[in-house]
Each structure stands twice: as C-alpha cells, then as structure tokens.
N, C-alpha and C positions, 0 to 999 in steps of 0.2 A: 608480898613482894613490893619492895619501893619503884617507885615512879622508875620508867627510863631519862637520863637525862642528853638531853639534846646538845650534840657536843659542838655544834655549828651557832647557835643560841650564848652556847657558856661560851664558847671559844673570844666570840664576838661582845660579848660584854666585858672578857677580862681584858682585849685589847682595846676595848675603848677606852676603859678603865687604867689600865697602864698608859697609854696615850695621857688621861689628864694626870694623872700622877708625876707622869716625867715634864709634864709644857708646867705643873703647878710645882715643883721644885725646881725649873730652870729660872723660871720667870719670878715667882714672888718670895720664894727661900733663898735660891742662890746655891742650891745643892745639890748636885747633879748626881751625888753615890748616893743620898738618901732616894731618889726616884728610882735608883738601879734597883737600891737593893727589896724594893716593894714591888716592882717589876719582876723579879725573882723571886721573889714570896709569892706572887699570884699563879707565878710558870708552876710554882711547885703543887700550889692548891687546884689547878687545873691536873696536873699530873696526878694527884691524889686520887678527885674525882675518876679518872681514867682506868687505875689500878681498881680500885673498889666498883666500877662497874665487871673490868677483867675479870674478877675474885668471881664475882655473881654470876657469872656466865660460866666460869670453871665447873663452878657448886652444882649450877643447874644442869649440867651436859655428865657430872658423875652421878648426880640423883637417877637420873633417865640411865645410865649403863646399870646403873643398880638395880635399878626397878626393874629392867629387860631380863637381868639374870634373874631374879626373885621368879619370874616367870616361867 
C-alpha cells in the first residue's frame, strides 16, 4: 500500500510553488500566460494526486465488502 500523502503538505508546496512561478514570469520573463499556464498544470497535478488517492480508498472499502461476504 503507497504512502498516504498529506494533502495540507502538497497543497502548500504547490502554492508556494506557483506563487514563485507566477512573481518569476511577471518579473524576469515578462509573461504573465506562461505563469498561468504552469499554475494550472500544477492545479491539475494536485487534482491527480487527489483522484489516485479517491481510486485507493474506493478499492480498499470494496476489498473489505468482499471479503465480508466471502464470509
């Protein structure tokens, strides 16, 4: 079973993360839809994480109905 991942942890690193992404394409590229759009690449790789934990959890709660009726 993989790690639980800490969504308050991830949350908080991908907006720190996007914070410098968007202050380093305002300020030293001059590109304000390249910062958008990595800002929403990361929204999306957080949503990933989210979904792939939800899967896990589904999996594990019909493993356990299974195993109840086997019984």
């Amino acid at each position: 079973m993989p790690p639980q991942i800490d969504h308050e942890r991830l949350l908080l690193t991908l907006g720190i993360l996007a914070v410098l992404v968007v202050a380093y394409s305002i300020v030293i590229v001059q590109q304000i839809l390249l910062g958008v759009f990595v800002v929403l690449v990361l929204g999306l790789v957080y949503l990933f994480f989210v979904l792939l934990q939800l899967l896990d959890r589904i999996a594990t709660a019909l493993e356990a109905i299974a195993e109840q009726r086997r019984e």
